[in-house]
N, CA and C atoms of all chains as a GROMACS GRO file, in nm:
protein
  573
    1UNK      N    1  18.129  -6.579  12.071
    1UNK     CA    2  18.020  -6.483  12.050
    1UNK      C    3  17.885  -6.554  12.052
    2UNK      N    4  17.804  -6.492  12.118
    2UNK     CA    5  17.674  -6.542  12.126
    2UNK      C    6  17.591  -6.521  12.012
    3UNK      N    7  17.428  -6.537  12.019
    3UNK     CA    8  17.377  -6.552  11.898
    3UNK      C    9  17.344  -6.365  11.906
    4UNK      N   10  17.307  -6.325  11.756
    4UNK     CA   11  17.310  -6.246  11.734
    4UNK      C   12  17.198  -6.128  11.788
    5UNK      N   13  17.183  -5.987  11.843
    5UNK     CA   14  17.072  -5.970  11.890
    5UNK      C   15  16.973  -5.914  11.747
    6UNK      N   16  16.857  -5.926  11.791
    6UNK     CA   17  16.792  -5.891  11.649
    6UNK      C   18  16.792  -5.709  11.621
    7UNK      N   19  16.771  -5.666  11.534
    7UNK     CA   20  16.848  -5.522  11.467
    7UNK      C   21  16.734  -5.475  11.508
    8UNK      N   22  16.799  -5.319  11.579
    8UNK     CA   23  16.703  -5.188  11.642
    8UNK      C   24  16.576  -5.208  11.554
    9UNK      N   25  16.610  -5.153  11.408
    9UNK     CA   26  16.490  -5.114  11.345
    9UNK      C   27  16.454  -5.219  11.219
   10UNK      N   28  16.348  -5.343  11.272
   10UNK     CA   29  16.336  -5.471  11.206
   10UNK      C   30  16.253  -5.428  11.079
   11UNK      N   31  16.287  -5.347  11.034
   11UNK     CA   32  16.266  -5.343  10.878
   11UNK      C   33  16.268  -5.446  10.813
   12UNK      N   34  16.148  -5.506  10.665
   12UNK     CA   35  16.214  -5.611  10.637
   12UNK      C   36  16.329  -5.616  10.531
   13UNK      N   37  16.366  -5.484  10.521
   13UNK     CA   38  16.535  -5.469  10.413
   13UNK      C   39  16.610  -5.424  10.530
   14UNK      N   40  16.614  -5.426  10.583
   14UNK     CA   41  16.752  -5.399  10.693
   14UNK      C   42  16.805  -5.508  10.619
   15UNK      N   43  16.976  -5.496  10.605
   15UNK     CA   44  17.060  -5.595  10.592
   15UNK      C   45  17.164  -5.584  10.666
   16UNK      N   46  17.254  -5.696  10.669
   16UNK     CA   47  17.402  -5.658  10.728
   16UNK      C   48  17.501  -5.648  10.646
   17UNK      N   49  17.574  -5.537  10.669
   17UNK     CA   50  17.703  -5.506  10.526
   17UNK      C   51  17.812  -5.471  10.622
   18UNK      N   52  17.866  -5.568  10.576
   18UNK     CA   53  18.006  -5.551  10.665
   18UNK      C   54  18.130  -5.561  10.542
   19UNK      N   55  18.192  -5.420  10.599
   19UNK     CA   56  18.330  -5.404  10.538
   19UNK      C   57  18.434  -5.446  10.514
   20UNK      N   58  18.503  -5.529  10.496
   20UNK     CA   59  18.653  -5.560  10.564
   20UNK      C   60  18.721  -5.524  10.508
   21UNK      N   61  18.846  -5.444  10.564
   21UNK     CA   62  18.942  -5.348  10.493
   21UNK      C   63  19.102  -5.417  10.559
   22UNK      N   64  19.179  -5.442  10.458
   22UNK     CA   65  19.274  -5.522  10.442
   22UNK      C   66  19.420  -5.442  10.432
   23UNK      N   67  19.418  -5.305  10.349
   23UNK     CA   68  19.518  -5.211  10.319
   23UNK      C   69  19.610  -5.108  10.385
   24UNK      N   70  19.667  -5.099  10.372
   24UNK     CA   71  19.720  -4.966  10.439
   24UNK      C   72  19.640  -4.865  10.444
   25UNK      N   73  19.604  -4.723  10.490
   25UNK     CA   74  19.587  -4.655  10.432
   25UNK      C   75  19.599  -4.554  10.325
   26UNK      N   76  19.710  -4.514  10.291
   26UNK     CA   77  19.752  -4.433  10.175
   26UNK      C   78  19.849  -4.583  10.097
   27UNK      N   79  19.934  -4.498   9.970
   27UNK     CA   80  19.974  -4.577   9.860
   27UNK      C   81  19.873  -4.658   9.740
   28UNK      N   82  19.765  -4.732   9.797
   28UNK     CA   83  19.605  -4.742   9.746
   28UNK      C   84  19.503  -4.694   9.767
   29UNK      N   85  19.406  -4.706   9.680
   29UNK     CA   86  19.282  -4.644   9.679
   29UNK      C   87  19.202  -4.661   9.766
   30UNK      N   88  19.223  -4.800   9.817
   30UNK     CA   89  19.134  -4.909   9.829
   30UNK      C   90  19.015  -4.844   9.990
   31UNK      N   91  19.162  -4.763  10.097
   31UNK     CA   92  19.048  -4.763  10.204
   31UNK      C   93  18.968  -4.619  10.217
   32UNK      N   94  18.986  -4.529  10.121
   32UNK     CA   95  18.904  -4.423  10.058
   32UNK      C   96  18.800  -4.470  10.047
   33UNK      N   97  18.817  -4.598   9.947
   33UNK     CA   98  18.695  -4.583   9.844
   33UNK      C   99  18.588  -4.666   9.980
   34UNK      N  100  18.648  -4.751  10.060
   34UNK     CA  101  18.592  -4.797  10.144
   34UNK      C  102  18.501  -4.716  10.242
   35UNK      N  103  18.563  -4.635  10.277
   35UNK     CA  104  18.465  -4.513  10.367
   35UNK      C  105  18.416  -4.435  10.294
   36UNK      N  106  18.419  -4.423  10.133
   36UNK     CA  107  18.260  -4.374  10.058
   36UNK      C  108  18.158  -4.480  10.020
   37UNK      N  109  18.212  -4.609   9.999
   37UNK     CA  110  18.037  -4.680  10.008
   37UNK      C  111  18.014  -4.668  10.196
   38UNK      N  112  18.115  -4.693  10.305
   38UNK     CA  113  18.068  -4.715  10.412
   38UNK      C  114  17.920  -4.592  10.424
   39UNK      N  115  17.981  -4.452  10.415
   39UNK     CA  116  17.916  -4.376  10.388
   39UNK      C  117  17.763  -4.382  10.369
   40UNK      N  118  17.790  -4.363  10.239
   40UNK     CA  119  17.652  -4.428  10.112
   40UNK      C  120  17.570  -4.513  10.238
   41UNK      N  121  17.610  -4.647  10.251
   41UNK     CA  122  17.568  -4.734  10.297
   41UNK      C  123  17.478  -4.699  10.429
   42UNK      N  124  17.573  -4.643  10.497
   42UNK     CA  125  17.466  -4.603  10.635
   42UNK      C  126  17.350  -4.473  10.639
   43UNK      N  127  17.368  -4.376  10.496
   43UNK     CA  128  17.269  -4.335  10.461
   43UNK      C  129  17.097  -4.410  10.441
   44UNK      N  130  17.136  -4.585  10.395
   44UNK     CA  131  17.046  -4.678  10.378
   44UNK      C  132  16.984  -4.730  10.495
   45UNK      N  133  17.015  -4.655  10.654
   45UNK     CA  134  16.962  -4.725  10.727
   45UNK      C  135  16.995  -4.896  10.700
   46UNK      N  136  17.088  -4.951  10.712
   46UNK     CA  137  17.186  -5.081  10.710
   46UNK      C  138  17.212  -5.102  10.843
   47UNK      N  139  17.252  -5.206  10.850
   47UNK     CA  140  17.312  -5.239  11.019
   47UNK      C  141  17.473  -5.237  10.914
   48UNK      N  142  17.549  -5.174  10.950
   48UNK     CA  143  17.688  -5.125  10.927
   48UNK      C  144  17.797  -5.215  10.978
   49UNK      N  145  17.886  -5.270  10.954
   49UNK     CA  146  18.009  -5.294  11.067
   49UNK      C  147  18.118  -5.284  10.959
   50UNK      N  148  18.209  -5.243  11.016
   50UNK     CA  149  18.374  -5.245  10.992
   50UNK      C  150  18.461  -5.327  11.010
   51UNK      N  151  18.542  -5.380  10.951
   51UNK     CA  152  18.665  -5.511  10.993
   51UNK      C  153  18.752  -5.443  10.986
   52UNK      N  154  18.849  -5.437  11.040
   52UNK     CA  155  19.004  -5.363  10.990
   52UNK      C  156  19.104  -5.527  11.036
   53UNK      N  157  19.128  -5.566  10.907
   53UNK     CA  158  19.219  -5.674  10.967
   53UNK      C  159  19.369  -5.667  10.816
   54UNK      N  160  19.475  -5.763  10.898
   54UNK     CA  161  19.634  -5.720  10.836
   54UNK      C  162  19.635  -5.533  10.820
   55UNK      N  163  19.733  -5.500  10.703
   55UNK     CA  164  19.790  -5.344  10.707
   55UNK      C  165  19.634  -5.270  10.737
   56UNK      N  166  19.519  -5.344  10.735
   56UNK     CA  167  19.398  -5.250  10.750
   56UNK      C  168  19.383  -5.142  10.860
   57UNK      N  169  19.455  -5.248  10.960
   57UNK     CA  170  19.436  -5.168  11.155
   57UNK      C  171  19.536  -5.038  11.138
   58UNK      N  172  19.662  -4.984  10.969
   58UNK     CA  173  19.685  -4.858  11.032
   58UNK      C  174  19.621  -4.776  10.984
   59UNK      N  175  19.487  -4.796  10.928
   59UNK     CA  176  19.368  -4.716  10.899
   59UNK      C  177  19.340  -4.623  11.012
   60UNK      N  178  19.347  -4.679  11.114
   60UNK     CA  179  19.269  -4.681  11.248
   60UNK      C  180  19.362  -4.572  11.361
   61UNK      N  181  19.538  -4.580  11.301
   61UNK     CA  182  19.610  -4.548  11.392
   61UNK      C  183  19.627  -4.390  11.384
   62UNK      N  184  19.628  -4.363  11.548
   62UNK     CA  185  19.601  -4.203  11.570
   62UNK      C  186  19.754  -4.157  11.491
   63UNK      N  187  19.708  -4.042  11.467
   63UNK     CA  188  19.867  -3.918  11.460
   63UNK      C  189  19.921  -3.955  11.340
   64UNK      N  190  19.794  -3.993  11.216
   64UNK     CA  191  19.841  -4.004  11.097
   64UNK      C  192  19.924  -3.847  11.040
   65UNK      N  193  20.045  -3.859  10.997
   65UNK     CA  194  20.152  -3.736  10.956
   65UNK      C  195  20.132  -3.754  10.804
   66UNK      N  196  20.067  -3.713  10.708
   66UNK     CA  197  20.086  -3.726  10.564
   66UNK      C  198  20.100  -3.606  10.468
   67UNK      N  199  20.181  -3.503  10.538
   67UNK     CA  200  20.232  -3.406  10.467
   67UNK      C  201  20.283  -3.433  10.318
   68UNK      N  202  20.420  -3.506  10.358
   68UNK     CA  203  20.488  -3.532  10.316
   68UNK      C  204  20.520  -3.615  10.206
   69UNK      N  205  20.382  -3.675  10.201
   69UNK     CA  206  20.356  -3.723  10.065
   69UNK      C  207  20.201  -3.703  10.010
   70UNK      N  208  20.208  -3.585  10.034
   70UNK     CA  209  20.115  -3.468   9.995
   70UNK      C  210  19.957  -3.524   9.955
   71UNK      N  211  19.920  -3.622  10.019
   71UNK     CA  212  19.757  -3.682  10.034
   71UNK      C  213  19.724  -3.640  10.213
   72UNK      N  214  19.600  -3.597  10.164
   72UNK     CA  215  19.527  -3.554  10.268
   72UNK      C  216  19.467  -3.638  10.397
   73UNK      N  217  19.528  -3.631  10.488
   73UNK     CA  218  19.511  -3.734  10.605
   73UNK      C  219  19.332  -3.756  10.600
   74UNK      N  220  19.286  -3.842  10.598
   74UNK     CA  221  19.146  -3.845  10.589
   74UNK      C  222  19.092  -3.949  10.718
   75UNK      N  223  19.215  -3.957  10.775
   75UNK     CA  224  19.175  -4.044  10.923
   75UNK      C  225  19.086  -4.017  11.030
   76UNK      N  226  19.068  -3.889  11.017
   76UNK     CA  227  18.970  -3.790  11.138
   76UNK      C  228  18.831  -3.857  11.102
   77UNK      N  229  18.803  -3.884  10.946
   77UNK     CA  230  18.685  -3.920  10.892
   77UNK      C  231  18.635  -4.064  10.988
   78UNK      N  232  18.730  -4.148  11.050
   78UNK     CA  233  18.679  -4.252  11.131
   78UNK      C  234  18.636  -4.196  11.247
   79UNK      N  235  18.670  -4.066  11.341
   79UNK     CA  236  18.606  -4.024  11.429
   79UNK      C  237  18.421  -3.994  11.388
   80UNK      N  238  18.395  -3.952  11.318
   80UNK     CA  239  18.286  -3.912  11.220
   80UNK      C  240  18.199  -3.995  11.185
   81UNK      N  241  18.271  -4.145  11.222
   81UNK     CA  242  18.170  -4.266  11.158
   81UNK      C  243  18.033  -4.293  11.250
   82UNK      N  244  18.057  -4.226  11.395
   82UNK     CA  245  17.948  -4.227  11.506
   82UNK      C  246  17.832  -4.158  11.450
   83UNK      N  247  17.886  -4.055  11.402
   83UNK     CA  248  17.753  -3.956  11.389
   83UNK      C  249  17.658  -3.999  11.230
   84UNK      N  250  17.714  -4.128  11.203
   84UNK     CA  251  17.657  -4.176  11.067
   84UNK      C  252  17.540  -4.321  11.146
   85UNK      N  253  17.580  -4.362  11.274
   85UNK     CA  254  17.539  -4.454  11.338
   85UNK      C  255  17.609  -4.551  11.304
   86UNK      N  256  17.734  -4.517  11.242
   86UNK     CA  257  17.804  -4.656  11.248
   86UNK      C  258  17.879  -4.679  11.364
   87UNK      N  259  17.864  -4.791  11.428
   87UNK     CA  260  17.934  -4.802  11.527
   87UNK      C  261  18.026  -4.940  11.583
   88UNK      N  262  17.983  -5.016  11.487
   88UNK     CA  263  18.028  -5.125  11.485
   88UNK      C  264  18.152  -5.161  11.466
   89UNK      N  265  18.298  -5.151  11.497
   89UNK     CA  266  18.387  -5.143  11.415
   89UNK      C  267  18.520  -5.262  11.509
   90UNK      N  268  18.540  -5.377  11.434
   90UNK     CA  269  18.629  -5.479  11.496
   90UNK      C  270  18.740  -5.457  11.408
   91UNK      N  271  18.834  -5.490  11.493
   91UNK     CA  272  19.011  -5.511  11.440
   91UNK      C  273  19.055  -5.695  11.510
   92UNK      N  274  19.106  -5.740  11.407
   92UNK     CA  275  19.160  -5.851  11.430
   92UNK      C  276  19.277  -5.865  11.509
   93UNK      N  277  19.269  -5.887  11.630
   93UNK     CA  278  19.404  -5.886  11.788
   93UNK      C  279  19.544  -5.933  11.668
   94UNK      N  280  19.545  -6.058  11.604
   94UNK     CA  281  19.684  -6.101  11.540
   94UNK      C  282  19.718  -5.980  11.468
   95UNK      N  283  19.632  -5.909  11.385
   95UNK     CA  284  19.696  -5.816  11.323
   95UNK      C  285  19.780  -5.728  11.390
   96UNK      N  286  19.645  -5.653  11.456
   96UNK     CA  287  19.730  -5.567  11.587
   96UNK      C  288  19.838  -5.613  11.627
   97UNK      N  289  19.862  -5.748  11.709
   97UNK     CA  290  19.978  -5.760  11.799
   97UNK      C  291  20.110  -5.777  11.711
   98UNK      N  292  20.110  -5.831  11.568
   98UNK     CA  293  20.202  -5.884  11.510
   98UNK      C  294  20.247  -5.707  11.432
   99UNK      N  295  20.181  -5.579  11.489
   99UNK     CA  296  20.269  -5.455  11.419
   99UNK      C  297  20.283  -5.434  11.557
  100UNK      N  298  20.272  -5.454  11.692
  100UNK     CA  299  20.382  -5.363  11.756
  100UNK      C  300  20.218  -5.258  11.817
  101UNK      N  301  20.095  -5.273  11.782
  101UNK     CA  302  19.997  -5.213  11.817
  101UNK      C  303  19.868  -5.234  11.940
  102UNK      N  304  19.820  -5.188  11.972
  102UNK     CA  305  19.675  -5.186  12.093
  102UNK      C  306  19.577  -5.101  12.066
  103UNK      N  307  19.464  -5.139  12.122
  103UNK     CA  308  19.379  -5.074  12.107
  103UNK      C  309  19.417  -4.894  12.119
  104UNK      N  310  19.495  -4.894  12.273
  104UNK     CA  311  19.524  -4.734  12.295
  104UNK      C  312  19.601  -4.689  12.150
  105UNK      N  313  19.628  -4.769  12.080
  105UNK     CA  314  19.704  -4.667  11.950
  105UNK      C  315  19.622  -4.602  11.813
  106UNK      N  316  19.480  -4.625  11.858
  106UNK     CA  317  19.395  -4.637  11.756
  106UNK      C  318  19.286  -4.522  11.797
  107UNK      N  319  19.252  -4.471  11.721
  107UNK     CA  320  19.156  -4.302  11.681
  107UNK      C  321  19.027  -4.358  11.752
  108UNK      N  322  18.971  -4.469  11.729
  108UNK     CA  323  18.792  -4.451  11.789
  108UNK      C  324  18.807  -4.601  11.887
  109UNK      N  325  18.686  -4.634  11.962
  109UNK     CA  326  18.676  -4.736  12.018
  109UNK      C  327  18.630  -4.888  11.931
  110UNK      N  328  18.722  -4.959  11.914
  110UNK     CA  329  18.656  -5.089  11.880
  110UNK      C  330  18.676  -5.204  11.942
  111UNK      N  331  18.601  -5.297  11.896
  111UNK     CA  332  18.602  -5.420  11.976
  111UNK      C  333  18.716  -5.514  11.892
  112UNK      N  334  18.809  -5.576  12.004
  112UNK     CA  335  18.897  -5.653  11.936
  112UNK      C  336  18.872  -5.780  11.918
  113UNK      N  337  18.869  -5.895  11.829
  113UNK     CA  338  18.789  -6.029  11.803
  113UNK      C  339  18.943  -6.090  11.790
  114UNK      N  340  18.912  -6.202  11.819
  114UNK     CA  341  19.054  -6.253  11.719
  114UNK      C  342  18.983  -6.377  11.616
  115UNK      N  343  19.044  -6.463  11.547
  115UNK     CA  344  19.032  -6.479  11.419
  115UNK      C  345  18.890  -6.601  11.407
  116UNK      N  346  18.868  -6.676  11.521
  116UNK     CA  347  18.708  -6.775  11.558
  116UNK      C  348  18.633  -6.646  11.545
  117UNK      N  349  18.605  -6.540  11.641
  117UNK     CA  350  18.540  -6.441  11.638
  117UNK      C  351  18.491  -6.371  11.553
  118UNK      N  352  18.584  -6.313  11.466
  118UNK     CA  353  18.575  -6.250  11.320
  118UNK      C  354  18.482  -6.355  11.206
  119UNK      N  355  18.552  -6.475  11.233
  119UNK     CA  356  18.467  -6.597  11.145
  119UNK      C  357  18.373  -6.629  11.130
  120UNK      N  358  18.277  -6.614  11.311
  120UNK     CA  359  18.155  -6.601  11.329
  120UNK      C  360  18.071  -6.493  11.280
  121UNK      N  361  18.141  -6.368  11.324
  121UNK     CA  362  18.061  -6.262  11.331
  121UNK      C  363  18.028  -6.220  11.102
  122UNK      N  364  18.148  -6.278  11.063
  122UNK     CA  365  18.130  -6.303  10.891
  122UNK      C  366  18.027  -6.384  10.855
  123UNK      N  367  18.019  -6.482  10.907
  123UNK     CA  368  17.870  -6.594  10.910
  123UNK      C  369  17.776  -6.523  10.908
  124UNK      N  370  17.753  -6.425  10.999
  124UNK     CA  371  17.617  -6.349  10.992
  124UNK      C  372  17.584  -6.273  10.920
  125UNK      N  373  17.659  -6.295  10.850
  125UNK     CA  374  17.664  -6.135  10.725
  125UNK      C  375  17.544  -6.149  10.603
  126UNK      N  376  17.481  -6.057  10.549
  126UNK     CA  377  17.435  -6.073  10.448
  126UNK      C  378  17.501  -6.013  10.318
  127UNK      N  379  17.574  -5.923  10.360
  127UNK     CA  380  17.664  -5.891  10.208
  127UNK      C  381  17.772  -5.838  10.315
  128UNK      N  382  17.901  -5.890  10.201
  128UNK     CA  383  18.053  -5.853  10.288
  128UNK      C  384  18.109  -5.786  10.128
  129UNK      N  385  18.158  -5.682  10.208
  129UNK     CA  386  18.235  -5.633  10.048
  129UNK      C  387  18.386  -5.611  10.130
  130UNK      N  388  18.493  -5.639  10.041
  130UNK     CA  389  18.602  -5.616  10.076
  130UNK      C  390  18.720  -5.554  10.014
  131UNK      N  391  18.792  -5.516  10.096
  131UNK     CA  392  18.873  -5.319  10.036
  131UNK      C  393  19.004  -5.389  10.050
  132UNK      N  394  18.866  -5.896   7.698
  132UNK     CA  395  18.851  -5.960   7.802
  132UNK      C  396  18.676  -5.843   7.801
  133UNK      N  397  18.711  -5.738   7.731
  133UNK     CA  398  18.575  -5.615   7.790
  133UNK      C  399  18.484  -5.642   7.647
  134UNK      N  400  18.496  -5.712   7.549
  134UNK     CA  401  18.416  -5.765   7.439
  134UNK      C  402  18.336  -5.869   7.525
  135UNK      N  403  18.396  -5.924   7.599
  135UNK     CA  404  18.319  -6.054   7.650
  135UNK      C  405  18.210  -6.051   7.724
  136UNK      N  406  18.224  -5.882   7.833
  136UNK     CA  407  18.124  -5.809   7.922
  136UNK      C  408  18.021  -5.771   7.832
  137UNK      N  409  18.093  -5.705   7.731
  137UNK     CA  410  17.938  -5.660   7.623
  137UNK      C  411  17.863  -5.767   7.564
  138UNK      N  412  17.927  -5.837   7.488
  138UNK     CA  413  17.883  -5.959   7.483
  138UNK      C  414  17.735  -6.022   7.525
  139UNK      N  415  17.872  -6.038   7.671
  139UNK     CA  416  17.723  -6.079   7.807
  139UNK      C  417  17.611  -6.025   7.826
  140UNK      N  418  17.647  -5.831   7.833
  140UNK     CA  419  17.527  -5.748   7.866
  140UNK      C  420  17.407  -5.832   7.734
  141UNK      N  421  17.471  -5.818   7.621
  141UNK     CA  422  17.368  -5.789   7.521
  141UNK      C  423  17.287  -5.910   7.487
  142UNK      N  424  17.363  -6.035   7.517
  142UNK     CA  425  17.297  -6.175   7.498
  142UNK      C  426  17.188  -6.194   7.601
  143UNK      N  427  17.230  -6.132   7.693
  143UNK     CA  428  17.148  -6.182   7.851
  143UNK      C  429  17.090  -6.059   7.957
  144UNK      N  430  17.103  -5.934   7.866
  144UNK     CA  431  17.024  -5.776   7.939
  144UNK      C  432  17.136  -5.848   8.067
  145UNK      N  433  17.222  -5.843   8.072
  145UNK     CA  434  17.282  -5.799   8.187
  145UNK      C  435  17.322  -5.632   8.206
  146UNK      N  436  17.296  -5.626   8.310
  146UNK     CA  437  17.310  -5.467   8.354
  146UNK      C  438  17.460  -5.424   8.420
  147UNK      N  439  17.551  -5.328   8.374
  147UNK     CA  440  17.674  -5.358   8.366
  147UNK      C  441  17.680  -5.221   8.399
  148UNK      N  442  17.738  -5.158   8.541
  148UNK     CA  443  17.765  -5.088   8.590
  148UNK      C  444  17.867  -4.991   8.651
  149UNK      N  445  17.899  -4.904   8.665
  149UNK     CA  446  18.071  -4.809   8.635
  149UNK      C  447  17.975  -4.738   8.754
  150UNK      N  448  18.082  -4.724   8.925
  150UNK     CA  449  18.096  -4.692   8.986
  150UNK      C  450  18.114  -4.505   8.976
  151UNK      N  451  18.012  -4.377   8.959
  151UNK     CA  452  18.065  -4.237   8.926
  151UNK      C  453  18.208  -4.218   9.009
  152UNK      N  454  18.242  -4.241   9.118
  152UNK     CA  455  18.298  -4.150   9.181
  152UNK      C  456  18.427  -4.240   9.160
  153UNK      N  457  18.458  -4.372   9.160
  153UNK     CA  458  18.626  -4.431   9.099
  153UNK      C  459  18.638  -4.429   8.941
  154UNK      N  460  18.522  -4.377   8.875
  154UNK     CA  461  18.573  -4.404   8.742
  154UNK      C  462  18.634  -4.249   8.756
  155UNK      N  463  18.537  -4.128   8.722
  155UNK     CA  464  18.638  -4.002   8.773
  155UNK      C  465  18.767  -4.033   8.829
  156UNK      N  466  18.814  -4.079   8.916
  156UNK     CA  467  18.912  -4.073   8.961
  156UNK      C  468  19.032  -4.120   8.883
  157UNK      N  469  18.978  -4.209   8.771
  157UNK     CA  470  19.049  -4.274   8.731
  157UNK      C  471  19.063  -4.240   8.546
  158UNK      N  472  18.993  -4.119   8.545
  158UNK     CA  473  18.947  -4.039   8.420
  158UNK      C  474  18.859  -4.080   8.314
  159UNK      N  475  18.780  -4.226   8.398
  159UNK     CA  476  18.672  -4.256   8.281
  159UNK      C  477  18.559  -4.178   8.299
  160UNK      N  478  18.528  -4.171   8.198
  160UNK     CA  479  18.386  -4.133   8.159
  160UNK      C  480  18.293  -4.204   8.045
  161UNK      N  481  18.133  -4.207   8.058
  161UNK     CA  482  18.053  -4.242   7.950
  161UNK      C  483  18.128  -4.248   7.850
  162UNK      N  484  18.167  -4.154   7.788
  162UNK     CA  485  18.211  -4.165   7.625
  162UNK      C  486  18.294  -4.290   7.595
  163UNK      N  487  18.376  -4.320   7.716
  163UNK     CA  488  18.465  -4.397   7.641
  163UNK      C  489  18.456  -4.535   7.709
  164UNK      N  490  18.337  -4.577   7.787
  164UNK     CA  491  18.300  -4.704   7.811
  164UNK      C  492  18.269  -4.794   7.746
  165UNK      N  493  18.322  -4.904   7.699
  165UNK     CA  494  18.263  -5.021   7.596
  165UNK      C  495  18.085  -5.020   7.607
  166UNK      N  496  18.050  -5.073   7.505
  166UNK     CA  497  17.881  -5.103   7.481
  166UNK      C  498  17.823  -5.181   7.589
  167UNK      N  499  17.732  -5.148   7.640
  167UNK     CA  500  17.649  -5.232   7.737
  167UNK      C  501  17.709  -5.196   7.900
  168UNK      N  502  17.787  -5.113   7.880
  168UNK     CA  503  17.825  -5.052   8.038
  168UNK      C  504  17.782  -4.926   8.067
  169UNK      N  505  17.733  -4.849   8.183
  169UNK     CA  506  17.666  -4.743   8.208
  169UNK      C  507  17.749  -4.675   8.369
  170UNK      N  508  17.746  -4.583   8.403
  170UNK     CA  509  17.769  -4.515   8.496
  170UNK      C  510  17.654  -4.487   8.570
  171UNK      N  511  17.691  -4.545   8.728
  171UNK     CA  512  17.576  -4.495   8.787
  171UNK      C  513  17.613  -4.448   8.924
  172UNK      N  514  17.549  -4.435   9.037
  172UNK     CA  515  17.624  -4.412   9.183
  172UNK      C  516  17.610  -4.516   9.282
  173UNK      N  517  17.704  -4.486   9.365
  173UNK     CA  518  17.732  -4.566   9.516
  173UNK      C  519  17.601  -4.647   9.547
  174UNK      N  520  17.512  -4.564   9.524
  174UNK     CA  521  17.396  -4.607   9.604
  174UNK      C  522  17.346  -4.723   9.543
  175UNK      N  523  17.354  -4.712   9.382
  175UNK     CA  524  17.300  -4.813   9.325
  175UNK      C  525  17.358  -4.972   9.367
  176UNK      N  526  17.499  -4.956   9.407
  176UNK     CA  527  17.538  -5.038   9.466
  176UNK      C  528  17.506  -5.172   9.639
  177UNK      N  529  17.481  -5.023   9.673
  177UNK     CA  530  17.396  -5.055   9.825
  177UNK      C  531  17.215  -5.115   9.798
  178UNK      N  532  17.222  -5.031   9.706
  178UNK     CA  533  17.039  -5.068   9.698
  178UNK      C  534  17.047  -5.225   9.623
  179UNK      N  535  17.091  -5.284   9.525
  179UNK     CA  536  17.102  -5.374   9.533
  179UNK      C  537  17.164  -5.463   9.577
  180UNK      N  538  17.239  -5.447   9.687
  180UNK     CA  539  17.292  -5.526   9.806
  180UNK      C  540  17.142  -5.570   9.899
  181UNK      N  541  17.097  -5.489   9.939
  181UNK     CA  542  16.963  -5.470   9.966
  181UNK      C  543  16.883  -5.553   9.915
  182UNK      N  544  16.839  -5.537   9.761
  182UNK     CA  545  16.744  -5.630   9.722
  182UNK      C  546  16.742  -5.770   9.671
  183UNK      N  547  16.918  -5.785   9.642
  183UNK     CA  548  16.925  -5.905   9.591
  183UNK      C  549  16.925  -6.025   9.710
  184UNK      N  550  16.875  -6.158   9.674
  184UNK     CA  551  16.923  -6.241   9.761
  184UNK      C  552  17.059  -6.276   9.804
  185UNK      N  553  17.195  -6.305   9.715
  185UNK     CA  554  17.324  -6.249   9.785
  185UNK      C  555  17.416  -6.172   9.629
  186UNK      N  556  17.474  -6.167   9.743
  186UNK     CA  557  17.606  -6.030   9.609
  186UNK      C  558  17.740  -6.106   9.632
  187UNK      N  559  17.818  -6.108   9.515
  187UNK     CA  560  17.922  -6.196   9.520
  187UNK      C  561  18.066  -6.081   9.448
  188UNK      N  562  18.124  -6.075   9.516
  188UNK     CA  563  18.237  -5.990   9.466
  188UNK      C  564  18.365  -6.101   9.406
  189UNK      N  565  18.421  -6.031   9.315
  189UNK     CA  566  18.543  -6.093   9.285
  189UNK      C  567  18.680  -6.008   9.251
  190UNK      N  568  18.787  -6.039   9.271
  190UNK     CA  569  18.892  -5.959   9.296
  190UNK      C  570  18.982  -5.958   9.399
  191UNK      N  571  19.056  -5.832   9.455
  191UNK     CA  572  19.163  -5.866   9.600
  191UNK      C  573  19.070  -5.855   9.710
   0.00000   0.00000   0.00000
């Protein structure tokens, strides 16, 4: 990855807040609570990004079925993240490849990094919170 | 281990903060928060992400 380009709107509080979400989706809290600060956050005019890396990437995976254990599929909510201007959103390739997954199995478009990539693009961070 | 947070708040005005929308979830409320902890929102979170020079999380 090259050097970074400088942010649309050079505010001098623009920051970078990047997510990284580690969990499954259901059974924990954890990637709920993640897409209500994401939320919050891009209300702040933030430069936004998303990580989905290990059980994080089946956050991501289309044709979530959660009838059946009666929590409300809230996966559509990543289609939705565009119209917040978030758009930033990487998945770690090892994760992906080591479930059997690809990009085509996943709800929105992201960029796939693998693990130098991700390392870098964490370097640039000014606050990382993680789910 | 939550004597030690109050503690802290009160020796050193540390400002000690309860997330509204996971404490609900989790059935806390004001009333029954130890001394020197307060409820506030999301945002307060982001805004001082924002202003501080860095933010350090601890946990999974």
């Amino acid at each position: 990855m090259n050097e970074v380009p400088p942010l649309a709107s050079s505010g001098p509080k623009v920051k970078r807040f990047m997510f990284v979400n580690r969990k499954a989706p259901y059974g924990t809290i954890y990637a709920l609570e993640s897409l209500e600060v994401v939320l919050i956050t891009a209300t702040f005019d933030q430069d936004v990004s998303l990580v989905f890396i290990d059980d994080g990437v089946y956050e991501l995976v289309k044709g979530q079925q959660t009838k059946a254990i009666g929590i409300k599929n809230f996966s559509p909510s990543y289609r939705a993240l565009e119209g917040y201007d978030v758009e930033k959103l990487y998945v770690d390739q090892a994760s992906l490849a080591e479930r059997g997954l690809s990009e085509k199995d996943l709800l929105v478009p992201v960029e796939v990094l693998d693990a130098q990539q991700m390392g870098q693009l964490m370097a640039q961070q000014d606050v990382i919170l993680s789910f | 281990m939550v004597n030690r947070w109050s503690a802290l708040a009160a020796d050193h005005r540390v400002d000690l903060v309860v997330c509204v929308a996971a404490a609900l979830r989790r059935g806390i409320k004001d009333e029954v928060l130890a001394p020197g902890f307060r409820i506030s929102g999301l945002g307060q979170l982001v805004d001082s992400g924002i202003k501080a020079d860095r933010l350090v999380t601890f946990g999974d």
